[in-house]
C-alpha positions in Angstrom: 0.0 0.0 0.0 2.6 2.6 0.8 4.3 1.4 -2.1 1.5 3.1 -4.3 0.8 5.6 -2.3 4.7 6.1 -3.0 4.0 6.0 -6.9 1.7 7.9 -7.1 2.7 10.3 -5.1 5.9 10.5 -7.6 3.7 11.0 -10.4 1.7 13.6 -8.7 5.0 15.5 -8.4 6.0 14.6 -11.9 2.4 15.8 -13.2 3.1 19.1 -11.3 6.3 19.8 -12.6 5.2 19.6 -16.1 2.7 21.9 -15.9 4.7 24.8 -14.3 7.1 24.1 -16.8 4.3 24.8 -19.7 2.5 27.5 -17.3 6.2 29.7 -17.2 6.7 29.0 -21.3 3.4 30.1 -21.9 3.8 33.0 -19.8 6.9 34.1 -21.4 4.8 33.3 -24.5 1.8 35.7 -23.7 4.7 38.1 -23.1 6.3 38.3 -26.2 2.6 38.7 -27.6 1.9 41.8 -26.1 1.8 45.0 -28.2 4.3 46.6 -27.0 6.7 44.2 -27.6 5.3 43.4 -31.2 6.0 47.0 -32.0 9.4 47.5 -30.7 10.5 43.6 -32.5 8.9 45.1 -36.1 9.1 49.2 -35.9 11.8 51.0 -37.6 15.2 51.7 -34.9 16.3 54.5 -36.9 13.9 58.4 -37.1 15.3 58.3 -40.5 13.3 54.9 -41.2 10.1 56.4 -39.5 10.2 59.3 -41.6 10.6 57.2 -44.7 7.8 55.0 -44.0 5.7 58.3 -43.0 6.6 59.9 -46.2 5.8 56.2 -48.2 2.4 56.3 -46.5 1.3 59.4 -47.3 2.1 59.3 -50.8 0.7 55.7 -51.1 -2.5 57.7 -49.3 -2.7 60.7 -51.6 -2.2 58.2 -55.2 -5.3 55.8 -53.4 -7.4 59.2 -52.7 -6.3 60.3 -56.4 -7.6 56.7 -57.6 -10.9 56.7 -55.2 -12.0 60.3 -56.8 -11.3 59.5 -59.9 -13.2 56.2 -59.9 -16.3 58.1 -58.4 
């Protein structure tokens, strides 16, 4: 009897360890999702980029406006 009590209590031990381990890597998971960390992995490092990409938009903005009114 103590010899399964034994076992089992092994595997309840076992059990537990493998689910903190997935609980802590889904954390760090749910971590790397958030926004903020999204935008500092994919937005430009540089001003010089930003002001590229600002300039790229609003061009790309003013030719889609130009296309919309002419359309209409």
């Amino acid at each position: 009897m103590d010899r399964e009590a034994a076992v089992i209590k092994s595997e309840m031990s076992q059990t537990r360890a493998d689910l903190d381990r997935k609980l802590s890597k889904l954390e760090t998971r749910a971590k790397e999702m958030t926004p903020g960390a999204y935008v500092r992995r994919h937005m430009p490092e540089y001003p010089w980029e930003q002001a590229i990409g600002t300039a790229l938009l609003a061009v790309g903005g003013w030719m889609a406006w130009r296309h919309y009114r002419a359309a209409a």
